[in-house]
C-alpha positions in Angstrom: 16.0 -11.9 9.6 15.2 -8.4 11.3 13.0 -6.4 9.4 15.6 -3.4 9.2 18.2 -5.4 8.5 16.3 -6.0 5.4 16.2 -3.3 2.3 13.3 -2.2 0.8 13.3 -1.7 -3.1 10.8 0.3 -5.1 10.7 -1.7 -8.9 8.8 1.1 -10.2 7.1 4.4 -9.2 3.9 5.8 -10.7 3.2 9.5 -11.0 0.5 11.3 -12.2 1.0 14.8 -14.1 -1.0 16.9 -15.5 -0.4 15.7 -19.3 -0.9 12.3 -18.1 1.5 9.5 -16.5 4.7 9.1 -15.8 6.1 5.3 -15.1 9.8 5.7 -13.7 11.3 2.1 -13.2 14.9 0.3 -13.4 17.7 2.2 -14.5 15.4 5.1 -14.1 14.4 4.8 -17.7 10.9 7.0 -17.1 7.5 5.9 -19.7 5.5 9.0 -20.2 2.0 8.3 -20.8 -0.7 10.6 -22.3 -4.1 10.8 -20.4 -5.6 8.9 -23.1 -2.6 6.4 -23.4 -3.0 5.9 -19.5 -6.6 5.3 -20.4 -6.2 2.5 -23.0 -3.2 0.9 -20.8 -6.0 1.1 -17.7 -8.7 -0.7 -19.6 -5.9 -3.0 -21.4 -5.6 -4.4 -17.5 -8.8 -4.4 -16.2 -9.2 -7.1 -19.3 -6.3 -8.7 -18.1 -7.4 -8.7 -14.1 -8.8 -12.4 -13.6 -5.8 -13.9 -15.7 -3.4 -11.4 -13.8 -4.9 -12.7 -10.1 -4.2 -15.8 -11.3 -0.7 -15.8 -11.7 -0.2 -13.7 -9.4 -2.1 -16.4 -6.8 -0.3 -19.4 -8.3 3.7 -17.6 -8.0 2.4 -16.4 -4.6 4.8 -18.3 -1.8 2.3 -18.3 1.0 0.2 -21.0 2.0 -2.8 -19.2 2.6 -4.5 -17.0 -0.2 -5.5 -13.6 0.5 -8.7 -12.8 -1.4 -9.5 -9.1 -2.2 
């Protein structure tokens, strides 16, 4: 398939504000986020990196692994 002929879709868009964080995604249904909120949900993930790689690696369809 040609590369335009493909459609590019955005799941989700993050935007920082000056409150805190805004998360628009499907159905345009936006999460607002306090700075602290955003805070707790960023260390909530860095907890969750190795197990998040992980999945991520093992749902991955290529062959090869790209390690970061």
């Amino acid at each position: 398939m040609i590369m335009s002929e493909k459609k590019m879709r955005e799941k989700f868009v993050i935007r920082m504000t000056e409150e805190g964080m805004e998360i628009a995604g499907g159905k345009n249904r936006p999460l607002f986020f306090s700075a602290c909120e955003a805070l707790m949900l960023l260390d909530i993930l860095k907890g969750e990196e190795e197990n998040l790689r992980r999945i991520a690696n093992e749902a991955s369809p290529l062959p090869v692994r790209m390690q970061f």
